[in-house]
MARROLUM-753888 format. One record per residue (C-alpha): residue number from 1; y negated, x negated, z; residue in one letter. Coordinates in Angstrom, 3 decimals. Layout:
% MARROLUM-753888
NODE  num        py        px        pz  residu
NODE  NUM         Y         X         Z       A
...
***
This chain:
% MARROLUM-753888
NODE  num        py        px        pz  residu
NODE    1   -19.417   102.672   -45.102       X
NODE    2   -20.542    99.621   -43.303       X
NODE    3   -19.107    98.606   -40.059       X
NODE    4   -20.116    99.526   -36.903       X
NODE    5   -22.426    96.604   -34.592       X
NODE    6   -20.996    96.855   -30.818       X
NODE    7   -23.975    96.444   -28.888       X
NODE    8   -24.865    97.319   -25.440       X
NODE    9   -28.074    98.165   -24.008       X
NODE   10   -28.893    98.329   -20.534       X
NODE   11   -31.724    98.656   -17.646       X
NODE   12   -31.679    95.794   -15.131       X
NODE   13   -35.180    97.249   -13.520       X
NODE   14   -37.921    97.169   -16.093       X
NODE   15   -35.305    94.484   -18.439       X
NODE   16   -33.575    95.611   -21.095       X
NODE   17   -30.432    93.212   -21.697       X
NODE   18   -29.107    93.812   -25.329       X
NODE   19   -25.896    92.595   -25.638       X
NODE   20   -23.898    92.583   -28.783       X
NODE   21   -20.293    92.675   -28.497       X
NODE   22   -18.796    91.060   -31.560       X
NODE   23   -19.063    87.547   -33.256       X
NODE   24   -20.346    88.103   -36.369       X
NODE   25   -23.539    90.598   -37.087       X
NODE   26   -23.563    90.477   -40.533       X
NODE   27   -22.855    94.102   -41.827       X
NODE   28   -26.564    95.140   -43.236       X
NODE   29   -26.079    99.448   -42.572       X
NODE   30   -24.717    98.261   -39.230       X
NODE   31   -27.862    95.481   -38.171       X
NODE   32   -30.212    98.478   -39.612       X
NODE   33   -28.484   101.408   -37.392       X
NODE   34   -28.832    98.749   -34.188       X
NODE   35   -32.302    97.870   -35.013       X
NODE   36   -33.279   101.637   -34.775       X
NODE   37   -30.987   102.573   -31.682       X
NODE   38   -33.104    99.217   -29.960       X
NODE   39   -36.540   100.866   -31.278       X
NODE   40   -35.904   104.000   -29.593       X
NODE   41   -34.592   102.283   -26.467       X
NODE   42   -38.553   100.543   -26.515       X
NODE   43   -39.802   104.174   -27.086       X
NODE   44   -38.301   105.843   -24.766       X
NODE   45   -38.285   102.982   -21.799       X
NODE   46   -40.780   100.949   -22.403       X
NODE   47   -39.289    97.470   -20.504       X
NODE   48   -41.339    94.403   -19.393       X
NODE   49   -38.974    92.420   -20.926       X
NODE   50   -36.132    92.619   -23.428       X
NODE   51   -33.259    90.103   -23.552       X
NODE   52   -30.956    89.375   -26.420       X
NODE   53   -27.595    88.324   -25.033       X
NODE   54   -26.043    86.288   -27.726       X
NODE   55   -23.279    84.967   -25.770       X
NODE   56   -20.182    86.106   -28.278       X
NODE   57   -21.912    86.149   -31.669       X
NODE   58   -20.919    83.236   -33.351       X
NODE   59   -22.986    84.089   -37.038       X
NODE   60   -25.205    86.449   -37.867       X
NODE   61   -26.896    86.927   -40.992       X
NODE   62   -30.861    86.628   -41.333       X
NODE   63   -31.707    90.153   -40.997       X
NODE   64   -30.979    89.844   -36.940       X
NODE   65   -34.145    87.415   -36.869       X
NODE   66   -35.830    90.517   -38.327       X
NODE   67   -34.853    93.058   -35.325       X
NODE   68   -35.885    90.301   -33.376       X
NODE   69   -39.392    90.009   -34.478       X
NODE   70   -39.465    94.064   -34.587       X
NODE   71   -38.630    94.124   -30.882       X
NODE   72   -41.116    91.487   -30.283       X
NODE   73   -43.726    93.541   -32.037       X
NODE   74   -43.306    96.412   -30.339       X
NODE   75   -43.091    94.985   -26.611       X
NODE   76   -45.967    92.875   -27.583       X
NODE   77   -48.139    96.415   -27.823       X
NODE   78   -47.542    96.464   -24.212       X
NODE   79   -47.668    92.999   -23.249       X
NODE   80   -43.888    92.766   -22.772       X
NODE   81   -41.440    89.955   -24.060       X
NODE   82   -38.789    89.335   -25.941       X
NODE   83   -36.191    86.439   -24.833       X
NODE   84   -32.734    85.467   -26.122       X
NODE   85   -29.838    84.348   -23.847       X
NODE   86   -26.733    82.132   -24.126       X
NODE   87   -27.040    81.233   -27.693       X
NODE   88   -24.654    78.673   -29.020       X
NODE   89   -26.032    75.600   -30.514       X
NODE   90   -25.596    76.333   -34.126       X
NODE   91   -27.304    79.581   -34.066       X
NODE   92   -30.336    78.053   -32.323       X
NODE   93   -30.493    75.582   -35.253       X
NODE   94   -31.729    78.437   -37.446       X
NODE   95   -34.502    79.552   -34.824       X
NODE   96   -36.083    75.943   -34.996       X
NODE   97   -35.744    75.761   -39.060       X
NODE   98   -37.770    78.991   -38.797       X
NODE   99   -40.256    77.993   -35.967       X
NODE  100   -38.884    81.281   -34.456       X
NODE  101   -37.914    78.577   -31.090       X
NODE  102   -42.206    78.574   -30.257       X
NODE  103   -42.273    81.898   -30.245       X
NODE  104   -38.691    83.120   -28.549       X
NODE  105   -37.957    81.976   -25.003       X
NODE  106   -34.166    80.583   -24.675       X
NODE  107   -32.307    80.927   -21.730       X
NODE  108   -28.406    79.559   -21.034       X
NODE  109   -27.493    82.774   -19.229       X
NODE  110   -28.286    86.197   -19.473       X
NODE  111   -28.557    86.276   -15.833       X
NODE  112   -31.339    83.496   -16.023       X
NODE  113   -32.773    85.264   -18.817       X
NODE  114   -33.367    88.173   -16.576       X
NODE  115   -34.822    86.668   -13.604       X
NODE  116   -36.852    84.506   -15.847       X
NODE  117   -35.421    80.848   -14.296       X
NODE  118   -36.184    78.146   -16.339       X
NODE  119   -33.767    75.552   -16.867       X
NODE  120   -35.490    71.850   -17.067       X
***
């Protein structure tokens, strides 16, 4: 009875670019049904490289860093990556209280994300 996560997932190449759609991701049926649409996107595709496009989220709840780390997992079978985009300051805050920021890539863009610019 949850609600439903908007999220998009699309091939740029051999990178994924998961974007979610809405500001808060915080409905737990709805993070679980978008955690197993993004596994079977890995199944079936297989990308180098998986973005997380964070742009319009403005919260999510704790169970997100979990898909995270399951996407991470499973690219890291296959020596892909998983990287996060355009994530506003507040949310990064909880990747470096978790130590999640040594072992996520951040990028400002999605577009830098994708081609894997750095930003000094």
């Amino acid at each position: 009875m949850g609600e439903k996560l908007d999220v998009e997932i699309i091939s740029e190449g051999n990178v994924a670019v998961v974007a979610f759609k809405t500001t808060s991701i915080s409905d737990v049926d709805a993070i679980a049904a978008t955690s197993k649409q993004i596994k079977g996107f890995i199944e079936e595709n297989h990308p180098d490289k998986m973005v997380f496009d964070f742009e319009q989220v403005k919260f999510f709840s704790s169970q997100v860093l979990g898909v995270l780390l399951d996407a991470r997992a499973k690219l890291k079978t296959y020596d892909g990556e998983v990287v996060i985009s355009a994530i506003n300051p507040q949310l990064h805050r909880v990747f470096r209280i978790t130590n999640l920021d040594k072992i996520f890539k951040f990028f400002p863009d999605k577009e830098r994300a994708v081609s894997g610019e750095t930003v000094n």
